[in-house]
ROTORVEX-913297 format. One record per residue (C-alpha): chain; residue in three letters; x negated, y negated, z; residue number from 1. Coordinates in nm, 4 decimals, decimal comma, m for minus. Each point is the difference from the previous one (the first is absolute). Last residue first. Layout:
BEGIN
<node><c>A</c><r>ALA</r><u>X</u><v>Y</v><w>Z</w><k>NUM</k></node>
...
END
This chain:
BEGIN
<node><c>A</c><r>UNK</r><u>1,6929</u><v>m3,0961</v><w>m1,5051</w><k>227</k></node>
<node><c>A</c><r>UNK</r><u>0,3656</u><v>m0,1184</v><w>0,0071</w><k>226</k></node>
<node><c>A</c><r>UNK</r><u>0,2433</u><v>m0,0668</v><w>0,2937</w><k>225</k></node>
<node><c>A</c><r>UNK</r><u>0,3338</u><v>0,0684</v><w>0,0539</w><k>224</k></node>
<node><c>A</c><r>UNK</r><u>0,2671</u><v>m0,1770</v><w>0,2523</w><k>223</k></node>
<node><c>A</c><r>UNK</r><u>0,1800</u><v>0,2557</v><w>0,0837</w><k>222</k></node>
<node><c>A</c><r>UNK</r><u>m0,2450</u><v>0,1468</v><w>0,2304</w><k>221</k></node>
<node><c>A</c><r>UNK</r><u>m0,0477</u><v>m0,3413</v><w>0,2284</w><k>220</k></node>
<node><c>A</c><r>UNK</r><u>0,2517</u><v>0,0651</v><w>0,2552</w><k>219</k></node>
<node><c>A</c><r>UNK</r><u>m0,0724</u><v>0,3978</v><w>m0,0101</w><k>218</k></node>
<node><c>A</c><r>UNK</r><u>m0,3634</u><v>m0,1319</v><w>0,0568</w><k>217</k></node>
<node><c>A</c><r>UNK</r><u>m0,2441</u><v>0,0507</v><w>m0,2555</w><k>216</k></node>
<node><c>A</c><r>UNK</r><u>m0,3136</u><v>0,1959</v><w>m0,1525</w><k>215</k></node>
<node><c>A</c><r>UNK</r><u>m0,2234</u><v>m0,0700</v><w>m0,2873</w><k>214</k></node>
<node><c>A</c><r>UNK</r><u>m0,2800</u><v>0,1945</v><w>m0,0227</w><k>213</k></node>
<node><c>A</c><r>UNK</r><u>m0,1962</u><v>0,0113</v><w>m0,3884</w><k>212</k></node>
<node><c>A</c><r>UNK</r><u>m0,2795</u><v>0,2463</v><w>m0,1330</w><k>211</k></node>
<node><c>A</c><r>UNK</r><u>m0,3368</u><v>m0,0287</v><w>m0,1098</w><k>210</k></node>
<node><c>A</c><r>UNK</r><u>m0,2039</u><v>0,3664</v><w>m0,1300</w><k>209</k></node>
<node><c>A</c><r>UNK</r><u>m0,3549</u><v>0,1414</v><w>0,0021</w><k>208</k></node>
<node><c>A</c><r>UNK</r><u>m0,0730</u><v>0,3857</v><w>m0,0068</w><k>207</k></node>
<node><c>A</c><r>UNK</r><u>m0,3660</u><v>0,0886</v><w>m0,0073</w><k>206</k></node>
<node><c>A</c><r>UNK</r><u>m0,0522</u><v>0,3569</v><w>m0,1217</w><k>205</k></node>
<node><c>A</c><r>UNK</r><u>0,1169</u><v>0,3497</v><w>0,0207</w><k>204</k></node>
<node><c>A</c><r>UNK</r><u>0,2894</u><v>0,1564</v><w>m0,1711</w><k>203</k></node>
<node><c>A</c><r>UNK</r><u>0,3545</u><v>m0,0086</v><w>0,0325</w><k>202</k></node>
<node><c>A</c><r>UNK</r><u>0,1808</u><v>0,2422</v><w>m0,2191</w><k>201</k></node>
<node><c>A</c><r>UNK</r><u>0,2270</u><v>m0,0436</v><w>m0,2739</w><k>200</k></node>
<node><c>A</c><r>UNK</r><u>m0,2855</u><v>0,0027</v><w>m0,2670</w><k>199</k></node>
<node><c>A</c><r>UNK</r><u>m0,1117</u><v>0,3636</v><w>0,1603</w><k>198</k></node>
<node><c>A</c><r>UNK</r><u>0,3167</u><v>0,1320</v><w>m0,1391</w><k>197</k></node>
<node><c>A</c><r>UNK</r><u>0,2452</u><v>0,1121</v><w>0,3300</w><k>196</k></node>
<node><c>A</c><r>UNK</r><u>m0,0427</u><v>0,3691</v><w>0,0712</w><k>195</k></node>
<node><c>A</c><r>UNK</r><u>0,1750</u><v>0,2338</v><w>m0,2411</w><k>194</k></node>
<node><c>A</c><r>UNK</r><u>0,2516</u><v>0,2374</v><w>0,1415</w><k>193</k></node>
<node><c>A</c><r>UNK</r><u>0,0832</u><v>0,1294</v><w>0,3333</w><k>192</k></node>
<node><c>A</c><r>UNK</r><u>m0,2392</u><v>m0,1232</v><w>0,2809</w><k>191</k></node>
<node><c>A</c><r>UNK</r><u>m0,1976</u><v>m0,1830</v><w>m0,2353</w><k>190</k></node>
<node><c>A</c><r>UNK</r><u>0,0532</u><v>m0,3110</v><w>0,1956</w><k>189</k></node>
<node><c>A</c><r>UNK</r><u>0,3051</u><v>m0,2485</v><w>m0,1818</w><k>188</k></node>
<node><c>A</c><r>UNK</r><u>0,0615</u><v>m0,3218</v><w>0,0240</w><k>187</k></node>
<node><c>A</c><r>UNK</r><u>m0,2442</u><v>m0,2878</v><w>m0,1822</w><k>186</k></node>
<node><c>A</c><r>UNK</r><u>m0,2395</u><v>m0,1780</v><w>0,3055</w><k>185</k></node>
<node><c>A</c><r>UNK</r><u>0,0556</u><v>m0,3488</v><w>0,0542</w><k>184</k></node>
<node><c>A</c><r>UNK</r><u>m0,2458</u><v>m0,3218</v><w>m0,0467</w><k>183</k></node>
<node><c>A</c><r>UNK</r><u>0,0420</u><v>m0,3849</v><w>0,0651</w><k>182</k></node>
<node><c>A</c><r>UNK</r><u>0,2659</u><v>0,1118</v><w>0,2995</w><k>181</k></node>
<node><c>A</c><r>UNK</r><u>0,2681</u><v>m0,1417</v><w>0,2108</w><k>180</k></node>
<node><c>A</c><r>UNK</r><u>0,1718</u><v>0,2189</v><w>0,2078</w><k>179</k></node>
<node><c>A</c><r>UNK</r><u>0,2559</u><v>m0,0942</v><w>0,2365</w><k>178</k></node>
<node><c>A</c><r>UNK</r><u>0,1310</u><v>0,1983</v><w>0,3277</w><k>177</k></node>
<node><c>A</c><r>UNK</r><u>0,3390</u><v>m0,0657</v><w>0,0894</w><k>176</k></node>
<node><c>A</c><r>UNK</r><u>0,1275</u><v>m0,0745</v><w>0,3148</w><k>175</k></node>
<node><c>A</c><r>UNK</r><u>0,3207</u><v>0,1955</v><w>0,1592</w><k>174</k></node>
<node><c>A</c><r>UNK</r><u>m0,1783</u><v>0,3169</v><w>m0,0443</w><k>173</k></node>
<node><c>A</c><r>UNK</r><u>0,1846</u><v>0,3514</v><w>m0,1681</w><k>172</k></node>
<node><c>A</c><r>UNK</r><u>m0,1200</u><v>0,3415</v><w>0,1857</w><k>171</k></node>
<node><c>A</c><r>UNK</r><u>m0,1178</u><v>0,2431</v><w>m0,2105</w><k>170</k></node>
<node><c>A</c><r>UNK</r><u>0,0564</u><v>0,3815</v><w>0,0505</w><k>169</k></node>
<node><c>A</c><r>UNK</r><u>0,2614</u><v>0,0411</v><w>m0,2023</w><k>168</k></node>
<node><c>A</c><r>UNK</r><u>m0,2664</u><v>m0,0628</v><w>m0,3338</w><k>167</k></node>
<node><c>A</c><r>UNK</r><u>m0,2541</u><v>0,2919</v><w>0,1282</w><k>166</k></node>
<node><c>A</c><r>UNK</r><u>m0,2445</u><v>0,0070</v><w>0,0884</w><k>165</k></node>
<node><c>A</c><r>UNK</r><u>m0,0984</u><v>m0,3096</v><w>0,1751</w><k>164</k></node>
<node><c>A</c><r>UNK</r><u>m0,3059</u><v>m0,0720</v><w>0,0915</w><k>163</k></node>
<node><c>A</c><r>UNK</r><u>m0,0825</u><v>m0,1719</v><w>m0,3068</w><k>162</k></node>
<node><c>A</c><r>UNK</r><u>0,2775</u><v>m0,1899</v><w>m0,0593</w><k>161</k></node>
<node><c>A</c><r>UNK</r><u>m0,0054</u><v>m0,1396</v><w>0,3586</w><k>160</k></node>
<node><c>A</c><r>UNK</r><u>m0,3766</u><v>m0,1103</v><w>m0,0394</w><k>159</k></node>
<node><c>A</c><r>UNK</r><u>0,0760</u><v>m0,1993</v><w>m0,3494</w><k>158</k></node>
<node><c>A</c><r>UNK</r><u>0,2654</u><v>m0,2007</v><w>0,2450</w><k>157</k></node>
<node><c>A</c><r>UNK</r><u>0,3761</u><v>0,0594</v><w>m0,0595</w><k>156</k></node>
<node><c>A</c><r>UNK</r><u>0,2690</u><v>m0,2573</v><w>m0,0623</w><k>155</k></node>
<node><c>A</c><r>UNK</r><u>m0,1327</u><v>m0,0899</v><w>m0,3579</w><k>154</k></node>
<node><c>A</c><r>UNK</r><u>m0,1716</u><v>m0,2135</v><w>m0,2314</w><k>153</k></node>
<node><c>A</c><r>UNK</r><u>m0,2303</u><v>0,0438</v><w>m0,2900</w><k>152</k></node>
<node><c>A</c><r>UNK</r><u>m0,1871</u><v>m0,2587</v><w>m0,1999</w><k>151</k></node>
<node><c>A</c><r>UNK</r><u>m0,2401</u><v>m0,0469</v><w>m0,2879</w><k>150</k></node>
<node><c>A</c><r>UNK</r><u>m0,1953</u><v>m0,2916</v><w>m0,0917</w><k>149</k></node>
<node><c>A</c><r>UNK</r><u>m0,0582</u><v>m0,1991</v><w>m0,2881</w><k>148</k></node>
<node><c>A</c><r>UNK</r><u>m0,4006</u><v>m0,1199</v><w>m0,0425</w><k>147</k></node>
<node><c>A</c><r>UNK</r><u>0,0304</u><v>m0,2467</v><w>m0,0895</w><k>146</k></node>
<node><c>A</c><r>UNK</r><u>0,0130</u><v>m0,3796</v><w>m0,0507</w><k>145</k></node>
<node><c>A</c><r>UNK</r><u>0,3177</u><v>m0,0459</v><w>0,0988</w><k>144</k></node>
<node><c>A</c><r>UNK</r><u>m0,0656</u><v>0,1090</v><w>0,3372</w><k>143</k></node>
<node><c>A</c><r>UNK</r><u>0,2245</u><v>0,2774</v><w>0,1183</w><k>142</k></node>
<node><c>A</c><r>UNK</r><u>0,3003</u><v>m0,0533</v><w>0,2129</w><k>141</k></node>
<node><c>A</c><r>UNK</r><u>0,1263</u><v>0,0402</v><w>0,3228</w><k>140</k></node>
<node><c>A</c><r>UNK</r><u>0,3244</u><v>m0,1667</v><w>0,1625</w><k>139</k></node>
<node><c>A</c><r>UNK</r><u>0,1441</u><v>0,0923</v><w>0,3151</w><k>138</k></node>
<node><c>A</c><r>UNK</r><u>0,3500</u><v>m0,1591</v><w>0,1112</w><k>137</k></node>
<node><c>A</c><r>UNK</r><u>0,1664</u><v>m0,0107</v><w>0,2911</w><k>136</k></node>
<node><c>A</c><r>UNK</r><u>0,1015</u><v>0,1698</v><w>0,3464</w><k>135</k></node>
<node><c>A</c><r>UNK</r><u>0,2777</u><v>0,1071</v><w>m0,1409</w><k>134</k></node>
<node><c>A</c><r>UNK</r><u>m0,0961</u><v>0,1514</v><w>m0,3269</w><k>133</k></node>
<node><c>A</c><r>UNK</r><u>m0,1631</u><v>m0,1182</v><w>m0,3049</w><k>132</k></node>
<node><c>A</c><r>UNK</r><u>m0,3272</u><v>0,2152</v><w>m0,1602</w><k>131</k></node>
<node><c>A</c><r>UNK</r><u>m0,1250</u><v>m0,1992</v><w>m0,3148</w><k>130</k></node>
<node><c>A</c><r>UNK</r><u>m0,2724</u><v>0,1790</v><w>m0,2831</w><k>129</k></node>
<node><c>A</c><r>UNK</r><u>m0,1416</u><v>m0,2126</v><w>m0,2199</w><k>128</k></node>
<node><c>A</c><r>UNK</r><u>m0,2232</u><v>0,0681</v><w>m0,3318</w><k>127</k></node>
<node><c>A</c><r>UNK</r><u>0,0077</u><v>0,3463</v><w>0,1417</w><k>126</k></node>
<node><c>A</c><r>UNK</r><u>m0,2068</u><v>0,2442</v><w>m0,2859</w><k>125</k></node>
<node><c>A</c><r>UNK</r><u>0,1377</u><v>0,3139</v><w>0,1634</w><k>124</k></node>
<node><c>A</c><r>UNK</r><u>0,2407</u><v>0,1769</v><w>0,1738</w><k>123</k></node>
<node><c>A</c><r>UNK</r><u>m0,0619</u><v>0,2586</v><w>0,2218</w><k>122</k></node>
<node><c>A</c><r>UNK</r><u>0,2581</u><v>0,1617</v><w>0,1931</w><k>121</k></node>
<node><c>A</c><r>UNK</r><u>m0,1560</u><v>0,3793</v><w>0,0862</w><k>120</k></node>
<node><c>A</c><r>UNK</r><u>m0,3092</u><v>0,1311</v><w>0,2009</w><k>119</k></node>
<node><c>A</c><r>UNK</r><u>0,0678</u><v>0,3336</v><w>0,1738</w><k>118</k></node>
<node><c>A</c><r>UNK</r><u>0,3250</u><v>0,1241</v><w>0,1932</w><k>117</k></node>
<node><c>A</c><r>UNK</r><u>0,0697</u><v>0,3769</v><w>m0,0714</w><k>116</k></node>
<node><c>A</c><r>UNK</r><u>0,3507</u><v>0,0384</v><w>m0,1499</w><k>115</k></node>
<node><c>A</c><r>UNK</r><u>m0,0580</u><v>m0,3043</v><w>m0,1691</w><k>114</k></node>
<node><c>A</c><r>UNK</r><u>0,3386</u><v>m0,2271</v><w>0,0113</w><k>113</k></node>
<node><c>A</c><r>UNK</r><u>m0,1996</u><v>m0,3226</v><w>m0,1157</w><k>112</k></node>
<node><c>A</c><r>UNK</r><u>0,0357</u><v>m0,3085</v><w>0,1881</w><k>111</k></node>
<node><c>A</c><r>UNK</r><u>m0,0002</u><v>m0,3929</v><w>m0,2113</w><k>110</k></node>
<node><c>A</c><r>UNK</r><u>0,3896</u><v>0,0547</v><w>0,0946</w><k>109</k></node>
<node><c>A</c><r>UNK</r><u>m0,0411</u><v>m0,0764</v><w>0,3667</w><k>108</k></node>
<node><c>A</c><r>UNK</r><u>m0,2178</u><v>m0,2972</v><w>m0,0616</w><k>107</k></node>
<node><c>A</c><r>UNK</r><u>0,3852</u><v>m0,1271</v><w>m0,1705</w><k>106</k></node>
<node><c>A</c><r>UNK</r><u>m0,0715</u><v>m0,1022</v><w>m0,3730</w><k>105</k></node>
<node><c>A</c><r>UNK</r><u>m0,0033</u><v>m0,2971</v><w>m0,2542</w><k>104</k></node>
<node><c>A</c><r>UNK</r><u>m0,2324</u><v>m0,0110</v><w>m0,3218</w><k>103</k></node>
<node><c>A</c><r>UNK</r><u>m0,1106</u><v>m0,3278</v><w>m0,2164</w><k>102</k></node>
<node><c>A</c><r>UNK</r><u>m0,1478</u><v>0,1690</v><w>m0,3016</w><k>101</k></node>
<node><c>A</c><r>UNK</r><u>m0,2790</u><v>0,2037</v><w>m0,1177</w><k>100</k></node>
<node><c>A</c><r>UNK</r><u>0,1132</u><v>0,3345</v><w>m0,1518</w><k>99</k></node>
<node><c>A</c><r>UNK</r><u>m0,1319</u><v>0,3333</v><w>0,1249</w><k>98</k></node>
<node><c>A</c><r>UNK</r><u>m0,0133</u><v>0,3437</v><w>m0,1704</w><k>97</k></node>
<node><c>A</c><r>UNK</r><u>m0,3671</u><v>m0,0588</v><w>m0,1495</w><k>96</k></node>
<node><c>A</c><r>UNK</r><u>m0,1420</u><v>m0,0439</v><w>0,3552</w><k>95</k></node>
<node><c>A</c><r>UNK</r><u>0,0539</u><v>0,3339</v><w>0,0798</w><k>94</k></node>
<node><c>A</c><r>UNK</r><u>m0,3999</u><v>0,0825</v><w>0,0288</w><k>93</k></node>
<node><c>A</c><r>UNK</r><u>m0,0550</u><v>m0,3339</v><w>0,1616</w><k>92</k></node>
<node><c>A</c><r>UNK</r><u>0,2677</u><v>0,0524</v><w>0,2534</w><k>91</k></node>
<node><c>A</c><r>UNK</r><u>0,3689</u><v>m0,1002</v><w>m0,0240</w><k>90</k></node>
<node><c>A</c><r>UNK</r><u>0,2871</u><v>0,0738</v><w>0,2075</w><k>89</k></node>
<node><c>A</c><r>UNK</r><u>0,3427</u><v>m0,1713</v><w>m0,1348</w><k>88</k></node>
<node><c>A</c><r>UNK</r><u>0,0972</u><v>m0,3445</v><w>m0,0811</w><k>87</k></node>
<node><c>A</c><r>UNK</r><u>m0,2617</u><v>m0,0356</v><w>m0,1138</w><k>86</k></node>
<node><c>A</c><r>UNK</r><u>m0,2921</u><v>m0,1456</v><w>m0,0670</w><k>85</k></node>
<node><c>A</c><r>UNK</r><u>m0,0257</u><v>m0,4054</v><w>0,1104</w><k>84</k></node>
<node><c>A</c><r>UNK</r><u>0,1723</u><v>m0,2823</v><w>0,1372</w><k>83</k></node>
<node><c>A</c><r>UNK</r><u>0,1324</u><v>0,1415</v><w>0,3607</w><k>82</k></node>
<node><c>A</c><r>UNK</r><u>0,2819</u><v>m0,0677</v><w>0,2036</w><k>81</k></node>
<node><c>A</c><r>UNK</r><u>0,0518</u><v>0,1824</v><w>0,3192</w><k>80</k></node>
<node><c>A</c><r>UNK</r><u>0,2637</u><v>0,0432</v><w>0,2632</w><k>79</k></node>
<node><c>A</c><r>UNK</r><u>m0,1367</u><v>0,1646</v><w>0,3352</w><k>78</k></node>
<node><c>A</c><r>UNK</r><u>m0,1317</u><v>m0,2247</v><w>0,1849</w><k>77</k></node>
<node><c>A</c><r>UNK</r><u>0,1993</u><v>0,1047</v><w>0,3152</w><k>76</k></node>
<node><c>A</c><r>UNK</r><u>m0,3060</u><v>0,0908</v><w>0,2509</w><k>75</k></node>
<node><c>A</c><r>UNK</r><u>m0,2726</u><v>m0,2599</v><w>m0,0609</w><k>74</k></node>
<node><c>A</c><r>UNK</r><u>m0,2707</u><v>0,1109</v><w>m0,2639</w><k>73</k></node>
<node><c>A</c><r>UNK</r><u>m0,3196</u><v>0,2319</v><w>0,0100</w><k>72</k></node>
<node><c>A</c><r>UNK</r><u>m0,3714</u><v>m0,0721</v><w>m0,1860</w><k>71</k></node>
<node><c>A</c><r>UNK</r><u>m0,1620</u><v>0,1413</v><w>m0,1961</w><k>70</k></node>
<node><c>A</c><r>UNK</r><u>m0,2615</u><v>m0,0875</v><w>m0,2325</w><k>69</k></node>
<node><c>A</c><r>UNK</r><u>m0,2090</u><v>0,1333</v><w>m0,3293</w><k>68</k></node>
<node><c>A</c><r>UNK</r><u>m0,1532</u><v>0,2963</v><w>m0,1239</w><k>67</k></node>
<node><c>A</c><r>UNK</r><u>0,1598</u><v>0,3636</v><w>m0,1033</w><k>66</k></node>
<node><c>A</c><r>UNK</r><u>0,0708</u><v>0,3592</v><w>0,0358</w><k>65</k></node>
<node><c>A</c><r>UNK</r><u>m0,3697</u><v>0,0941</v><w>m0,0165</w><k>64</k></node>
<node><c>A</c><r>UNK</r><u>m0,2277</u><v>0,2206</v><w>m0,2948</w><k>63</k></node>
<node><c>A</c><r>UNK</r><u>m0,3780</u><v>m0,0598</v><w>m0,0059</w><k>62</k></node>
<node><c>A</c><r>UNK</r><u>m0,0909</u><v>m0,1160</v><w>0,3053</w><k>61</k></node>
<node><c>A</c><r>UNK</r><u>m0,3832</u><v>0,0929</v><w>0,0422</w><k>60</k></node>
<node><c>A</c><r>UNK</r><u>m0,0783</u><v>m0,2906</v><w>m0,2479</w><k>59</k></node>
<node><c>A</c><r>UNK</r><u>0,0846</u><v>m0,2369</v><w>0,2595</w><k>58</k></node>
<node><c>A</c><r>UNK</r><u>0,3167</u><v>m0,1998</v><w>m0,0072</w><k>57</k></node>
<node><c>A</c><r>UNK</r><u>m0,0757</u><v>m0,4130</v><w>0,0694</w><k>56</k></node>
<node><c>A</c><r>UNK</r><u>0,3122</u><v>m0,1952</v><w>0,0511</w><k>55</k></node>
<node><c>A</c><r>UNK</r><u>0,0444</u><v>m0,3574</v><w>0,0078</w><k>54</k></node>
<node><c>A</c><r>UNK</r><u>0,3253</u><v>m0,2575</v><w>0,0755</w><k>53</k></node>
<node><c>A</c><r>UNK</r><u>0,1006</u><v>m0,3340</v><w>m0,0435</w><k>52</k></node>
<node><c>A</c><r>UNK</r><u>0,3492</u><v>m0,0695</v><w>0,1801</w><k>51</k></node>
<node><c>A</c><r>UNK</r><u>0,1713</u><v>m0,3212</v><w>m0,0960</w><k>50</k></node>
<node><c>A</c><r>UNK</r><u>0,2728</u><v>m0,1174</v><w>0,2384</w><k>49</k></node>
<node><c>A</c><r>UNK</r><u>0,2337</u><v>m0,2825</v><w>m0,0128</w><k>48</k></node>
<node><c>A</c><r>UNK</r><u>0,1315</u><v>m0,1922</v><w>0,3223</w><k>47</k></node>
<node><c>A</c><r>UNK</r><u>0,0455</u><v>m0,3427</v><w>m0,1943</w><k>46</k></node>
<node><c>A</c><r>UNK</r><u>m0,3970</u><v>m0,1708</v><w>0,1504</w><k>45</k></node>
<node><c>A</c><r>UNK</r><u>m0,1779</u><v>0,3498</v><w>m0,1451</w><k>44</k></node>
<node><c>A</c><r>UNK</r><u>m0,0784</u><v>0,3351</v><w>0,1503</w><k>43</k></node>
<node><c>A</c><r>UNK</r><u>m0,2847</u><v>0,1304</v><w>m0,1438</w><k>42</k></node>
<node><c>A</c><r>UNK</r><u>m0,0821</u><v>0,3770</v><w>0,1171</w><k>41</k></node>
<node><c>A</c><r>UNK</r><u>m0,3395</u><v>0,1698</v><w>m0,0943</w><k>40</k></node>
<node><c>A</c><r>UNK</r><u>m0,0393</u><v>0,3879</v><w>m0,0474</w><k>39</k></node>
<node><c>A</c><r>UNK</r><u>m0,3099</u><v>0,2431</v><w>0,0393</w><k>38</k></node>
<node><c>A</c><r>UNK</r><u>m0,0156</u><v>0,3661</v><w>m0,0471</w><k>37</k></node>
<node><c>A</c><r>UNK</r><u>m0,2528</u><v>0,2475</v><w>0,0106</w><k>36</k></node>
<node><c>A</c><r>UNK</r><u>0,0182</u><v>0,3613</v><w>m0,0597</w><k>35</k></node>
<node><c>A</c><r>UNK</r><u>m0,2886</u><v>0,1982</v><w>0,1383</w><k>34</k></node>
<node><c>A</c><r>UNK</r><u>m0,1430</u><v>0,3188</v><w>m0,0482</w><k>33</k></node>
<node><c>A</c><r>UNK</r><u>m0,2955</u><v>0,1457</v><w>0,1290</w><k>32</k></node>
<node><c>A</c><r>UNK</r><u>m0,0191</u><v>m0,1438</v><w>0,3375</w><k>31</k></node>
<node><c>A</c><r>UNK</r><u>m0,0126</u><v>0,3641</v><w>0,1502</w><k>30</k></node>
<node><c>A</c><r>UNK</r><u>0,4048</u><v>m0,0815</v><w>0,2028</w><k>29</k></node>
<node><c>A</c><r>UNK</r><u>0,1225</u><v>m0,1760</v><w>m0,3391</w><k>28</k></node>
<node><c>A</c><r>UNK</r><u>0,0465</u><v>m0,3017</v><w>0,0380</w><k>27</k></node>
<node><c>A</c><r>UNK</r><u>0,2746</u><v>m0,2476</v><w>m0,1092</w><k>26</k></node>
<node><c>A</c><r>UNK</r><u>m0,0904</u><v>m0,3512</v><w>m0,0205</w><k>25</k></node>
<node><c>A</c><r>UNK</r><u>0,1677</u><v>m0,3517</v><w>0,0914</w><k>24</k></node>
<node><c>A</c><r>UNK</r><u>m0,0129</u><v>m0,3658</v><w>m0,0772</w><k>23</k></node>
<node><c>A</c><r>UNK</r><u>0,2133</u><v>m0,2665</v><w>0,0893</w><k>22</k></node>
<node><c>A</c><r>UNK</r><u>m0,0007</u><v>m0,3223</v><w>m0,1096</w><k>21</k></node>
<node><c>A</c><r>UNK</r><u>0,3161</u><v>m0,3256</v><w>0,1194</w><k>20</k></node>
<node><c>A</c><r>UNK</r><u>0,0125</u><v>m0,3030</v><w>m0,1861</w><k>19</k></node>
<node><c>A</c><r>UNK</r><u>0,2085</u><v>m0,2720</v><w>0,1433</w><k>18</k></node>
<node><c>A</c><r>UNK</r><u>0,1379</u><v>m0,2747</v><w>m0,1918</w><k>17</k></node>
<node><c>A</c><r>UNK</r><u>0,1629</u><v>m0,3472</v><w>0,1082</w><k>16</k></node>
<node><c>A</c><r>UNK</r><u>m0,3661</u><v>m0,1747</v><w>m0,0154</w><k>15</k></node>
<node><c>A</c><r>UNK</r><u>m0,2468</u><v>0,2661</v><w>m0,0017</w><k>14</k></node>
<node><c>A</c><r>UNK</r><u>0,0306</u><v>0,2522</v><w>0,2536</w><k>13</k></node>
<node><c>A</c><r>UNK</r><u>m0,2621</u><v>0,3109</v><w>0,0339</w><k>12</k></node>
<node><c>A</c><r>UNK</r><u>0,0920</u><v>0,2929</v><w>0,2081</w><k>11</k></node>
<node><c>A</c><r>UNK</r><u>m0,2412</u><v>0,3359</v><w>m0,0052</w><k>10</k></node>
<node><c>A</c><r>UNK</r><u>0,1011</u><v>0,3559</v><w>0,0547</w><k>9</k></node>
<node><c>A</c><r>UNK</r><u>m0,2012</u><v>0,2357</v><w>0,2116</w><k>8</k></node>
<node><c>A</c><r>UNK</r><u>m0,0902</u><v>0,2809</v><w>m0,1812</w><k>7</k></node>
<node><c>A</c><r>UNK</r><u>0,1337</u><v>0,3474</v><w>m0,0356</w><k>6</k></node>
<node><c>A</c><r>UNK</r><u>m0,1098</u><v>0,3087</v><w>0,0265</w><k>5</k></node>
<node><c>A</c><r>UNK</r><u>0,2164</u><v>0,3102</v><w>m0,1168</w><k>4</k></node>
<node><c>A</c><r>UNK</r><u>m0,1062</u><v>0,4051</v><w>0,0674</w><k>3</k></node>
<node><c>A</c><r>UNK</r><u>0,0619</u><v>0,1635</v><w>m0,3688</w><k>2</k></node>
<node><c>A</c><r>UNK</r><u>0,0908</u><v>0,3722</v><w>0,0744</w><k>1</k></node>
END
């Protein structure tokens, strides 16, 4: 297993801005192999966020489910609007069955009924993703100058998938946990059939991506805001 280390994060303000840089590594126990990972947070004088982020995967790592953040909403956001694929599940190697437009949804429905829980929900190339509800609104989007991300949401964390086995045996959360990635794996595992194509795989490297944080108030929510 990869033991984490993380840095102390470092505060800057400027003005009305504060820019907040934290970096982080994950070890493994003989120093051998080490991811790192560094990310800087600018939020600006109207509340907006821009997230900058870094990701080194060593060559050791040839084949893993994906790179980018996490993070977990507010019980109740469950009503999402996304510009993107969809409106169903898409992954890189199902890509071609998608069709970008403005798509609604409940988090609920983004859930697959697998008979043994695993990795399901993507969808991918988010221009803007919004999750309303009533403690708010959450807005995330990729930077317009690239890279588009991918997302998946859903009432169960990656760890509850995994030790579950089977799909009775998970228990729904009031939050909802929220992927947003620069780089997801295809579906499939050689288990029966064809293993996903190495194209659809995520491979080693440096991974660099911007993305946008906008988050409001239920009095504010209407009220929209653009990044």
């Amino acid at each position: 297993a990869l033991v984490p280390s993380w840095d102390e994060p470092t505060v800057t303000r400027v003005d009305h801005d504060t820019r907040v840089t934290a970096r982080g590594a994950l070890v493994s126990p003989d120093g051998r192999i080490e991811v790192s990972w560094a990310r800087t947070v600018l939020i600006d004088g109207s509340g907006r966020i821009r997230v900058d982020e870094v990701a080194s995967i060593p060559g050791e790592l040839v084949d893993i489910p994906r790179v980018g953040a996490v993070m977990e909403l507010a019980a109740g956001m469950d009503q999402v609007r996304w510009w993107g694929l969809g409106p169903h599940e898409c992954y890189p190697d199902r890509r071609a069955s998608g069709l970008v437009a403005v798509h609604s949804s409940s988090v609920d429905a983004f859930a697959e009924p697998l008979v043994h829980p695993q990795e399901h929900g993507a969808r991918l190339d988010i221009r803007e993703a919004e999750f309303t509800g009533p403690s708010g609104r959450v807005l995330v989007a990729s930077d317009p100058s690239g890279p588009l991300l991918h997302m998946r949401a859903g009432h169960h964390y990656d760890l509850d998938l995994e030790r579950a086995p089977l799909e009775s045996n998970l228990r729904r959360r009031d939050t909802t946990e929220l992927h947003l990635d620069v780089a997801v794996r295809g579906v499939g595992t050689g288990s029966c059939g064809p293993d996903t194509r190495p194209e659809s795989r995520v491979a080693p490297g440096t991974y660099r991506w911007r993305w946008w944080l906008v988050v409001d108030a239920p009095s504010n929510a209407a009220g929209g805001a653009s990044t």
